[in-house]
N, C-alpha and C positions, 0 to 999 in steps of 0.2 A: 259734244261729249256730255253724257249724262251724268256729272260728278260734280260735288261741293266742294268746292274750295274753303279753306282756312286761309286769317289770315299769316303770314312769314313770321318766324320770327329765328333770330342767331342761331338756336341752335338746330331749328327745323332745317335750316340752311346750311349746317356745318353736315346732316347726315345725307341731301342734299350732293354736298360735295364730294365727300365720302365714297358716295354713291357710284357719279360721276369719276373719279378715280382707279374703283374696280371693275366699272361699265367692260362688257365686253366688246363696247365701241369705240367708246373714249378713254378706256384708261395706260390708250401708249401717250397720253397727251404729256406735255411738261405740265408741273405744278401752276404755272404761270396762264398756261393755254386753259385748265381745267377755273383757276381765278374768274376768267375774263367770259367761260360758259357760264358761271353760277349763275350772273347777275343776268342772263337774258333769257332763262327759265324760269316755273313757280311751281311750288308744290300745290299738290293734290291729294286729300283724301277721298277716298273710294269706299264706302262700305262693305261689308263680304255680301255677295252674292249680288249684286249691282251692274247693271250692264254699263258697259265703259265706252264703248263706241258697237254700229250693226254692219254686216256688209252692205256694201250700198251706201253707207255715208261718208259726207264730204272726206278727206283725208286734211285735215289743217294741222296735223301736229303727230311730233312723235316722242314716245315715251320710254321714261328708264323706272326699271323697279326699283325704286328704296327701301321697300321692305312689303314682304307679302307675294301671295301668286295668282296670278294672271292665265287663264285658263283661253286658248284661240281655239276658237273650231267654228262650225260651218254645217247647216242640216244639207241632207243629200234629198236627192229625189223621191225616194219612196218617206223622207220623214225624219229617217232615222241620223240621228246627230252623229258626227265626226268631229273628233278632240284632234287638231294639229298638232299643240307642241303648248306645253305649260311653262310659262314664264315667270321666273322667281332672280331675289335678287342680283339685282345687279347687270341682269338682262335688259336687251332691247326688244320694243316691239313697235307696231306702225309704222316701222321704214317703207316699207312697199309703197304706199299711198303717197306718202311722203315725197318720192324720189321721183315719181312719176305726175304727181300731180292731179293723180284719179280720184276712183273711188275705193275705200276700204273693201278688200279681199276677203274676208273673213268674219266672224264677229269676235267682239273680246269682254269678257265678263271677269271680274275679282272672286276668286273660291274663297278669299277670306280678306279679311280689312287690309288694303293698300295703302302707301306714299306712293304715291308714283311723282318723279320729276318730268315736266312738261314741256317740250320747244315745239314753238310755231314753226311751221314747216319753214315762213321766210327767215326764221331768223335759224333755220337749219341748214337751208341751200346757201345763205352767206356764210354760213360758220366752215362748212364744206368746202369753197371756196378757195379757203384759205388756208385752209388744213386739207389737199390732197390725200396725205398718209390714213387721216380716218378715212376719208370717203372710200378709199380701196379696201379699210377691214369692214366697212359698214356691207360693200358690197360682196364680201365673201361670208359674212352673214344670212347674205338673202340668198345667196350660192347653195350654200348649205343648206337654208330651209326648203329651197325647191329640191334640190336632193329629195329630202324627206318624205316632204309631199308627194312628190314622183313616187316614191318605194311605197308611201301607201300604196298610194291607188292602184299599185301592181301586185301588193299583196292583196287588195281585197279583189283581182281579178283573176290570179291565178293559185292563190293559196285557199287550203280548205282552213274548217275552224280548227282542228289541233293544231296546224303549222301557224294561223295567226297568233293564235292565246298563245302560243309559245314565244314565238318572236315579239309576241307585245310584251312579256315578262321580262324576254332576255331585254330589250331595247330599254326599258324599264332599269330594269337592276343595273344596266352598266351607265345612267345617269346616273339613277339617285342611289345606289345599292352599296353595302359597307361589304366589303369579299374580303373575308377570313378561313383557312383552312379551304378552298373550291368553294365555300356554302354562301350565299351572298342572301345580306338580308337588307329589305326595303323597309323605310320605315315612313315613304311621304303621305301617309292618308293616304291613297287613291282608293274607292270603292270599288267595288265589281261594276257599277252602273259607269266607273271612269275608263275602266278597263276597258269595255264593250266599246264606249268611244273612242277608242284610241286605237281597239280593235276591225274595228268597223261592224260590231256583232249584238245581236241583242243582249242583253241583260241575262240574261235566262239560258243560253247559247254561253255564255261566257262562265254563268255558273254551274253550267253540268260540266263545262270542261276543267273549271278548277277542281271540282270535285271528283275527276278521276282523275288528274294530276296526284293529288294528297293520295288516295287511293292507289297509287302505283307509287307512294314515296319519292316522288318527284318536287313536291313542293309542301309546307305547312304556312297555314296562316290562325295568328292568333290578334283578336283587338285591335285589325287591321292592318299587323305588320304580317305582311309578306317572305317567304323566306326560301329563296331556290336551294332544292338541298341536293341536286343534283343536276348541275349548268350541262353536263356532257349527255344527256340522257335527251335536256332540252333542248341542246343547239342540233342534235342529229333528228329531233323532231321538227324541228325549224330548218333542216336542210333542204334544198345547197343554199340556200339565201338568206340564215338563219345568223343574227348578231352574235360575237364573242362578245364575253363578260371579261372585261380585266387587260 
């Protein structure tokens, strides 16, 4: 893994635990169970824009966000890059490799400066072990992301570009989106070149379709935020497969 380490110190270890506690893996653990992880991980900073691990590489560890996001994707055949699923905190990612023993599925690069918390894969499958209860949410975590992945690759097979740009918005807004009044406004960064990736579309393709969106009063964007101003407009453009918001 291509990342600097620091060395530990109390309170890098307290957010660390923190971490570890709202983890969407670890944190049904007791207080007692989340003690006894701290000490057999180490932090990690990641600078922004840093690749963290490639597909194809060993899998020896997997990771929790302590702060910051973690961008997973994968270039396809003809070149053109695919965004899986952005990782921020408190999330897991590397289990796949992890669990199995392979190699990395994916790649995963830092959109901006990381902590990430770190466990060696052995000292993963013992902690698993013994804690059954994670292992079963760890694995409906990976449940879930093959879901996803599945529903790409069906959208980039049977959806045209209006119904993708649409359902990348909707899937978009109903993580990171604030829904007030029906109008749901994004405000995580993502640029149109993240969009396209996520979309499975180019860059260029992704910004003629935003601009007849706004142009039909269907969405505005200002300084990067996002702003569906009409989710019922987009989800019947996204039809029949198209995500509710809310």
């Amino acid at each position: 893994m291509s990342t600097s380490s620091k060395a530990e110190k109390p309170d890098r270890m307290a957010l660390a635990r923190d971490a570890l506690a709202d983890s969407d893996v670890f944190g049904s653990l007791y207080d007692e169970d989340i003690e006894k992880l701290v000490p057999l991980g180490r932090l990690v900073h990641v600078p922004a824009g840093r690749m963290i691990f490639q597909k194809g590489d060993r899998a020896d560890c997997l990771m929790i966000v302590v702060s910051g996001r973690i961008r997973i994707g994968t270039v396809g055949l003809d070149g053109r890059e695919v965004m899986l699923n952005l990782v921020e905190n408190g999330e897991v990612f590397g289990e796949i490799g992890v669990l199995d023993g392979k190699h990395r599925s994916a790649d995963a690069a830092a959109l901006s400066d990381c902590e990430l918390f770190v466990l060696d894969r052995a000292r993963v499958m013992e902690f698993l072990e013994g804690h059954p209860h994670t292992a079963i949410r760890l694995i409906g975590i990976l449940c879930e992301r093959l879901r996803h992945s599945t529903e790409l690759i069906e959208d980039t097979m049977l959806l045209g570009m209006e119904q993708r740009v649409a359902k990348t918005l909707l899937r978009i807004g109903r993580r990171y989106g604030i829904e007030r009044n029906g109008v749901v406004r994004i405000e995580n960064g993502l640029s149109q070149r993240d969009l396209g990736s996520f979309a499975g579309l180019a860059r260029e393709n992704v910004n003629r379709q935003m601009r007849s969106f706004k142009e039909r009063g269907l969405i505005e964007v200002d300084h990067g935020v996002i702003i569906l101003k009409n989710v019922r407009a987009l989800q019947a453009i996204a039809a029949p497969t198209g995500d509710r918001v809310g």
